[in-house]
C-alpha positions as CSV (number, residue, x, y, z in Angstrom):
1,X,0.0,0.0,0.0
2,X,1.4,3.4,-0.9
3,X,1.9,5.8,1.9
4,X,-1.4,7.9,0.2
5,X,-3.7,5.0,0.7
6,X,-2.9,4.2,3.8
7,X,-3.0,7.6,4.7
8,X,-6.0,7.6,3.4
9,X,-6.8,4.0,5.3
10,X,-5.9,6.1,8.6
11,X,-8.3,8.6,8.2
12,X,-11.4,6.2,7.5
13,X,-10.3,3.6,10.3
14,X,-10.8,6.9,12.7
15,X,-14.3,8.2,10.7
16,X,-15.5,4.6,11.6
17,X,-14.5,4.5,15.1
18,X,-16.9,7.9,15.2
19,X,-19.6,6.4,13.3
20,X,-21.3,4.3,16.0
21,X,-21.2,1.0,14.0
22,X,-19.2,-1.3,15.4
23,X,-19.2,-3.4,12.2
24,X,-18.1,-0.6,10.3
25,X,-14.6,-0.8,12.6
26,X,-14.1,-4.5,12.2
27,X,-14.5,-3.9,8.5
28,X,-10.8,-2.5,8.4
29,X,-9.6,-6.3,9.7
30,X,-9.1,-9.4,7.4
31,X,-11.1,-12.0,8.3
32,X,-9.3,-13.4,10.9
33,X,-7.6,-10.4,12.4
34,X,-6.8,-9.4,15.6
35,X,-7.2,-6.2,17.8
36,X,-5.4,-6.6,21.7
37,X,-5.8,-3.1,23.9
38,X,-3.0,-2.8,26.2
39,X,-3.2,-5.5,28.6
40,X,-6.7,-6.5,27.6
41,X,-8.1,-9.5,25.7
42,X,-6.8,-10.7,22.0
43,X,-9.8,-10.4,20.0
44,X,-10.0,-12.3,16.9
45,X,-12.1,-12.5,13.8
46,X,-14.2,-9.4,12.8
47,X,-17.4,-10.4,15.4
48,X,-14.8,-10.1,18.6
49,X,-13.1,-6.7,17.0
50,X,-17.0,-5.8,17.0
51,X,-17.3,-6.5,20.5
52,X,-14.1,-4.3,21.7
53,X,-15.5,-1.3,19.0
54,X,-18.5,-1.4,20.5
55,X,-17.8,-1.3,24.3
56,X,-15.7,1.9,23.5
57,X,-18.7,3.3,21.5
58,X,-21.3,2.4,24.5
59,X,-19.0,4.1,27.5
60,X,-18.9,7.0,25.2
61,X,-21.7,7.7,23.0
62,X,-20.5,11.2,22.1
63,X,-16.8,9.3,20.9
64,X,-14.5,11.4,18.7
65,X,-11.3,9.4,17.1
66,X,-9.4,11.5,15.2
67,X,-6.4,10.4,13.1
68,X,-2.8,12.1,14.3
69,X,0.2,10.6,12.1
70,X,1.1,7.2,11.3
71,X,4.4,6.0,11.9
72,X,6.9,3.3,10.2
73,X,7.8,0.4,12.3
74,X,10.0,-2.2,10.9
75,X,6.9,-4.3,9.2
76,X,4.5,-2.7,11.1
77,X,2.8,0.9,10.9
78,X,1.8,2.6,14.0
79,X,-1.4,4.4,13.7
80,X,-1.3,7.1,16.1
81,X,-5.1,8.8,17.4
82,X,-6.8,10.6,20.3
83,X,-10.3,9.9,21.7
84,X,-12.4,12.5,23.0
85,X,-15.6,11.9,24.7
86,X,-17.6,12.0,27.8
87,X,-18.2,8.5,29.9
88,X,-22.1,8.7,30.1
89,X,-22.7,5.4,28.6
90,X,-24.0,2.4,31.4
91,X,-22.5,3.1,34.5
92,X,-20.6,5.9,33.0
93,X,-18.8,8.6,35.7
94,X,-20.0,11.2,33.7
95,X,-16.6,12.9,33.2
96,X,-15.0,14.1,29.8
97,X,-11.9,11.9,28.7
98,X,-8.8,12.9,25.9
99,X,-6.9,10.4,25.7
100,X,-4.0,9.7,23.0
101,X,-2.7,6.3,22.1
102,X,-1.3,4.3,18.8
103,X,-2.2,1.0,17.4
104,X,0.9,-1.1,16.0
105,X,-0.7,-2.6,12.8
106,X,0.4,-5.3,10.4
107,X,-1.6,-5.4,7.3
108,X,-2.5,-8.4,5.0
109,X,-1.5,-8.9,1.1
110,X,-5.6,-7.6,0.5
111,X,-4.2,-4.4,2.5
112,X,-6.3,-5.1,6.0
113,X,-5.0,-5.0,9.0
114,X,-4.1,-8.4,10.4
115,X,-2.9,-7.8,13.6
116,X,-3.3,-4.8,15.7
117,X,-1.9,-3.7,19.0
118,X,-3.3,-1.0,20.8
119,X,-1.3,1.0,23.2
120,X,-2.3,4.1,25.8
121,X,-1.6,5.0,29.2
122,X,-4.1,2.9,30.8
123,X,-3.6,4.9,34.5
124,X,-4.3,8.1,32.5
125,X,-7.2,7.0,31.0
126,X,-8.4,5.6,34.8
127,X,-7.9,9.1,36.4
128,X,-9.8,11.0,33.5
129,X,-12.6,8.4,34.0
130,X,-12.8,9.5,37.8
131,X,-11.3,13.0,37.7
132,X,-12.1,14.1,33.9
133,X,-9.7,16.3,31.6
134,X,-7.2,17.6,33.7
């Protein structure tokens, strides 16, 4: 993939994460990728990428991802973002949260990501969730 389309790539994977379809996420992933957040569970196949899309999309409802740079790694590409949005989904503190992280993806020969691990400072994200945006 030239560095335009996957440019380009970038800036749709972060319109779908906005777009409150969860499917529309896992769409970006061949059939059998994976998606891991920090320490959390390896998700695999488009269904489970659903699943981890749409728990983000339910704790905020009023999610902004927007696309920052993407990176070279080795084989890899780092896909670096910020989420913005308020916690007022179930169980939801309420309190605004911007946070900024990268996912390290691999892609496939179809150009779909394979494998993707996200990374962000989980104990940032916790004291936004009780304290909101500093």
């Amino acid at each position: 993939m030239t560095s335009d389309n996957l440019t380009e790539f970038a800036k749709r994977y972060a319109e779908a994460w906005c777009g409150r379809l969860p499917e529309k996420v896992s769409a970006f992933f061949a059939e059998n990728g994976s998606l891991k957040v920090n320490d959390g569970p390896l998700a695999v196949g488009r269904a489970a990428i659903a699943e981890i899309a749409q728990e983000f999309m339910r704790d905020f409802p009023d999610m902004i991802v927007t696309f920052d740079k993407l990176k070279p790694r080795g084989e890899a590409t780092a896909f670096h973002w910020t989420l913005i949005g308020t916690n007022t989904g179930p169980g939801g503190t309420g309190n605004r949260v911007r946070i900024s992280g990268y996912e390290l993806w691999k892609s496939d020969d179809d150009g779909l990501i394979s494998e993707s691990k996200g990374h962000f400072d989980s104990g940032e994200y916790e004291r936004q969730l009780k304290h909101g945006v500093a």
